[in-house]
N, C-alpha and C positions, 0 to 999 in steps of 0.2 A: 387437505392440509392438516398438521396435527395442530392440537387447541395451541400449543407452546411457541409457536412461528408466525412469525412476521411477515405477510405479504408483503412483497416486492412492487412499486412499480415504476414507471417511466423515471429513471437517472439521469441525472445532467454531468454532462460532461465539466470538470472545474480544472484540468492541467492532462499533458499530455500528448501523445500520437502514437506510432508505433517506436517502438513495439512495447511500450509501456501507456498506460492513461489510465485515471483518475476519477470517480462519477460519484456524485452526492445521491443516495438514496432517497425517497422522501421518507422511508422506515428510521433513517437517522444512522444508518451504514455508510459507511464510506468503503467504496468494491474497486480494487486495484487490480488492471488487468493487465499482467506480465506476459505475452504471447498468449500460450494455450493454458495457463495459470489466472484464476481469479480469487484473490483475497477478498473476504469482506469480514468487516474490522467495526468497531463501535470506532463513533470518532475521536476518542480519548486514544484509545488504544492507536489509531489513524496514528496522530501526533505523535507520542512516545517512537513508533517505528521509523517514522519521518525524521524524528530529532538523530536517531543511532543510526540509520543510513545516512544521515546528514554529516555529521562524524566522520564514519568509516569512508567516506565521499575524501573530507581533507586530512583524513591521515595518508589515504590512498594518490593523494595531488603533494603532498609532502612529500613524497618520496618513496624507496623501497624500506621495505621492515626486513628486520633480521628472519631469517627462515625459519620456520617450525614447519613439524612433521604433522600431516592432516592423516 
């Protein structure tokens, strides 16, 4: 392991199932497991993404948005 990292160990699950869930590090990570997809995030950082998916959650329950080109 290099000197700069943080051992991982046993997480607790805090929200979640499939195909998304949620687990408290005890390194102080919070590791978001989106299917084959794992985030792991300081849990400040957790928050802030939690708050703009939390957002993008009631604009998307509001209704349809005008179209824009991706």
């Amino acid at each position: 392991m290099a000197a700069d990292a943080t051992a991982h160990g046993a997480a607790e699950r805090i929200a979640g199932g499939e195909p998304c869930s949620v687990y408290r590090c005890p390194c102080g990570c919070v590791h978001v497991h989106i299917g084959a997809v794992t985030l792991r995030l300081a849990a400040a950082t957790f928050r802030d993404v939690a708050l703009v998916i939390g957002e993008a959650a009631l604009a998307l329950a509001a209704g349809p948005a005008a179209a824009v080109r991706h």
